[in-house]
N, C-alpha and C positions, 0 to 999 in steps of 0.2 A: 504494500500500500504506500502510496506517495504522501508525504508532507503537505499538509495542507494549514488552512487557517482558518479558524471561526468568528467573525467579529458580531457581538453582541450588542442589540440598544436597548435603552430604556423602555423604548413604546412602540407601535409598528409603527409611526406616524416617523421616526429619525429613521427608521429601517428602510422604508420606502424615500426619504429623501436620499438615505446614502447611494441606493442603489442608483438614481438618479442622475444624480453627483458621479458616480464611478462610470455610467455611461455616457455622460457630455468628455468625461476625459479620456474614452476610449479604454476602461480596464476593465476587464473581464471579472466580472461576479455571478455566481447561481445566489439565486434564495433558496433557503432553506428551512425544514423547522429547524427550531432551537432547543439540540437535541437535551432533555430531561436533567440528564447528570450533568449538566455544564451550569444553567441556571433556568427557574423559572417565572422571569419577568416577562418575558416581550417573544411573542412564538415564534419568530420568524427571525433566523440571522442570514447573515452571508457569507459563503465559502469562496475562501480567496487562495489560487495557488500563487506558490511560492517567487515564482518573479513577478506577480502584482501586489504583495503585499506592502512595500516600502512606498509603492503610492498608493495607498487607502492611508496609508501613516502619515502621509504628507496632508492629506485632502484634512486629515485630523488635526494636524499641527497647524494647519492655515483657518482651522475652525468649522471647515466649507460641511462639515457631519460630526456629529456626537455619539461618538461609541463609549460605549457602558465597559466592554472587555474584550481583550484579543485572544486569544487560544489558540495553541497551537496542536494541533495530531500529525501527532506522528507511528504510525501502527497501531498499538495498543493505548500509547501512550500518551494523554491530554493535558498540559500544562499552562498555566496562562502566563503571555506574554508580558513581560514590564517594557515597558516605551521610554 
């Protein structure tokens, strides 16, 4: 299984702007639900592979979306990212 990334919002209402936001800049996101074990705020995240995640980090740092949390999988294994 490939490395991938979870990013989580508060409400679907930033979930659907981010996905937005990520297709005016051309980067590639699925919606998702937001799978149980990670958290249960906001049902829907987005899965971001690994050469698009540094720009959804940018989109964040410029404010342009509000993510609640980043997580990372990697096989088994789910940890959430510090920025």
């Amino acid at each position: 299984m490939n490395k991938y990334y979870i990013v989580t919002f508060q409400n679907t209402h930033e979930a659907m702007k981010a996905e937005r936001e990520a297709i005016k800049k051309r980067i590639k996101v699925v919606v998702i639900p937001t799978p149980t074990y990670i958290t249960k705020s906001c049902g829907i995240s987005l899965k971001i592979d690994e050469e698009n995640i540094q720009s959804i980090i940018e989109l964040r740092i410029s404010e342009s979306i509000k993510v609640k949390e980043i997580f990372v999988r990697d096989g088994e294994s789910v940890k959430v990212m510090v920025i």
